[in-house]
N, C-alpha and C positions, 0 to 999 in steps of 0.2 A: 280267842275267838269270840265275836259278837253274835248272839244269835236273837232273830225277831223272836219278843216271847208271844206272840199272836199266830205263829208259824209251827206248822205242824214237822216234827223230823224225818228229814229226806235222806237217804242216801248219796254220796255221792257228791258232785257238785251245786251247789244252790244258791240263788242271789237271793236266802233271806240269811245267810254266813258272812261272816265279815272278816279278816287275820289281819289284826294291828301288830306293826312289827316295829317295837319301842326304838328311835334314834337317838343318838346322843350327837351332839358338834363339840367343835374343838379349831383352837387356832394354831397356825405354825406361821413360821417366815419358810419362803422361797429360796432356797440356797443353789438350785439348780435348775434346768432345762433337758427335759429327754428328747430327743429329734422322735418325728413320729413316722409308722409305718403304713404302707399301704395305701388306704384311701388318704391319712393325714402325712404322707412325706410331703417335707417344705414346711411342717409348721408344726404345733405343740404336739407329743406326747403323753408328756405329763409333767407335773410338774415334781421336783424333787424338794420337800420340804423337812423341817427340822421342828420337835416341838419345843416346848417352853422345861420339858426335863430333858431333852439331849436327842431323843430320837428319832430317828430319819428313817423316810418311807416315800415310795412315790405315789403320785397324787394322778387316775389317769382319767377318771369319767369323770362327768357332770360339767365339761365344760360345752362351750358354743358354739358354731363353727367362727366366730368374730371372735372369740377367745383365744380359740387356738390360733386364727392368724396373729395377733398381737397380744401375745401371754404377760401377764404379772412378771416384772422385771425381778429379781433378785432382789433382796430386803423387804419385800412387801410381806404383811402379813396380810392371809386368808384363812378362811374359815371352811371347815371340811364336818361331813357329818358322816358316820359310821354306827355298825353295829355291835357295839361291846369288841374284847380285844382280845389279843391273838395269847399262847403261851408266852409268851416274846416279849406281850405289853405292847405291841403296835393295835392300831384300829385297824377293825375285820370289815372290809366292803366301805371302804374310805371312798365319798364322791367330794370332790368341789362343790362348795355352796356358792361362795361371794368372796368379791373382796374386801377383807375387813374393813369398817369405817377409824374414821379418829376418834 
């Protein structure tokens, strides 16, 4: 937590508070396609991706709605960012960032 040092403490909620929530990224290749539900049937749910040690996980927010109509093909590597990781070793609160450059 950031707090204004010019700010006297409040109870409560306050916009002179701040909570930085550290992220980390990471890349995988696209090994699959989840069909999606609801408002996204017809087009991406997520993506199923694989990392660079072996593990597989699906990949469901942070994309676009132009994303999801035309999703990363399989082979592609992307870049996903998360909050520290599960007992498992997967990443906790894994979103889509980008797709990886060359």
């Amino acid at each position: 937590m950031l707090h204004r040092a010019d700010a006297p403490y409040v109870t409560g909620r306050s916009e002179v508070l701040l909570k930085l929530k550290p992220l980390q990224d990471g890349e995988a290749v696209v090994v699959g396609h989840v069909a999606g539900k609801g408002r996204f049937v017809g087009q991406l749910g997520a993506l199923r991706v694989r990392t660079p040690q072996g593990r597989e996980f699906a990949l469901g927010t942070g994309f676009s709605d132009a994303q999801r109509a035309s999703p990363p093909p399989q082979g592609t590597v992307v870049t996903y960012t998360y909050r520290g990781t599960t007992a498992r070793g997967l990443p906790r609160f894994a979103s889509f960032l980008r797709v990886a450059g060359p």
